[in-house]
C-alpha positions as CSV (number, residue, x, y, z in Angstrom):
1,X,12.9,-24.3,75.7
2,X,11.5,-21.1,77.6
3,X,12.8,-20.1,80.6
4,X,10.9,-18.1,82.6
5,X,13.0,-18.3,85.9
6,X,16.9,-17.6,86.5
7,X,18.9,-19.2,88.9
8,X,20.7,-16.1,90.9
9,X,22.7,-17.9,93.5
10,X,22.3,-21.5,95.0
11,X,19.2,-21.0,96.5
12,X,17.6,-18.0,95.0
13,X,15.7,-17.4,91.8
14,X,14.6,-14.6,89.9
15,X,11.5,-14.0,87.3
16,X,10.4,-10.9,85.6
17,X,7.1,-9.2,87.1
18,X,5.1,-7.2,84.3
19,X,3.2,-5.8,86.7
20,X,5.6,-4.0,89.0
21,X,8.4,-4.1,85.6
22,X,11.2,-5.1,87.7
23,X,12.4,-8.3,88.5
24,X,11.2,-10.7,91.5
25,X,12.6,-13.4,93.7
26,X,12.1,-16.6,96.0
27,X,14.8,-18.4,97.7
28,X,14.5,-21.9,99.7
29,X,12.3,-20.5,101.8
30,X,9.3,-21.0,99.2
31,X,8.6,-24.8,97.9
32,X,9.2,-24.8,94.3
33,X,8.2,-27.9,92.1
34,X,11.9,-27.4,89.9
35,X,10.0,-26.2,86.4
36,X,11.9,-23.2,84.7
37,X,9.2,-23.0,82.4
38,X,6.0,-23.7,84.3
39,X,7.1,-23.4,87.6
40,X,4.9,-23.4,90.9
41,X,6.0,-21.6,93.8
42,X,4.5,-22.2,97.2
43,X,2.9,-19.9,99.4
44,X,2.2,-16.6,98.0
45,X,5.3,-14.1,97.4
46,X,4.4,-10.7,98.9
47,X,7.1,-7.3,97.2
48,X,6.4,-4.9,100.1
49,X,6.0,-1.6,100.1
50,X,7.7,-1.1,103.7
51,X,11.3,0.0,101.8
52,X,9.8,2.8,100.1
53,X,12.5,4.7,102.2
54,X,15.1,2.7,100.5
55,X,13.3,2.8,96.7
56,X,10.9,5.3,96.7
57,X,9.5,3.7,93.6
58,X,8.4,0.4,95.1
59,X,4.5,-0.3,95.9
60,X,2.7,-3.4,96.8
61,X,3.0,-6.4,94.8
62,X,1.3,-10.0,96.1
63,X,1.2,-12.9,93.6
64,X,0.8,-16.4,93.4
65,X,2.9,-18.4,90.6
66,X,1.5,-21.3,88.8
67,X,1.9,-23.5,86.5
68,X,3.9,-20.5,84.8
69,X,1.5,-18.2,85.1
70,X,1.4,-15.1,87.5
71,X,-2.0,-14.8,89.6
72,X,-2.0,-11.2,91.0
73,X,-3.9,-10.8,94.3
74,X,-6.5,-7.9,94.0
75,X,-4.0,-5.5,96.5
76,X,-1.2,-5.1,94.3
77,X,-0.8,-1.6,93.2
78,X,-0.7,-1.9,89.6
79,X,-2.1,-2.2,86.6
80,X,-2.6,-5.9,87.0
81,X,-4.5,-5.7,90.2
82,X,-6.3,-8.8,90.6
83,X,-5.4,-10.5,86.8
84,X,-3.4,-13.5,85.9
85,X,-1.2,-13.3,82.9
86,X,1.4,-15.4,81.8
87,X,5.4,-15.7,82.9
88,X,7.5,-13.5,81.0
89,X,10.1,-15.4,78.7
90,X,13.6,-14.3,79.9
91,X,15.0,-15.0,76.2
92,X,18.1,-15.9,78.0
93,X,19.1,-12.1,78.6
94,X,18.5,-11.8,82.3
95,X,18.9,-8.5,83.2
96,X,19.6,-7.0,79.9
């Protein structure tokens, strides 16, 4: 089985964004079909750039996840701009 999502705390999940190379989350707030190997995540989530003061590092990431795969709104700032690639298996070493 290939997880692609971890369970952080009761109502919060984290997945691995290739794009931004850090990790990603979505708690209750977003509809999400229960698939930890395909899942679908309802409406869009938005990583904004607004705590650059916090992480100077961080930049604009907008995505849609579907069906276990990553669709990447064209105003992300990276690489994957506009691209949908595939979920990243987690291998069952979160955070390693």
């Amino acid at each position: 089985m290939t997880k692609v999502l971890h369970k952080d705390t009761v109502d919060s999940h984290k997945f691995w964004c290739p794009g931004c190379e850090e990790h990603h989350w979505f708690d209750g707030s977003w509809t999400f079909d229960g698939s930890y190997e395909k899942p679908t995540v309802r409406p869009s989530i938005l990583v904004n750039s607004n705590l650059a003061h916090t992480n100077p590092g961080s930049k604009l990431c907008h995505l849609f996840l579907t069906a276990g795969m990553i669709e990447y709104y064209p105003e992300c700032e990276h690489a994957l701009a506009g691209k949908t690639v595939p979920m990243v298996n987690l291998d069952f070493k979160y955070g390693k």
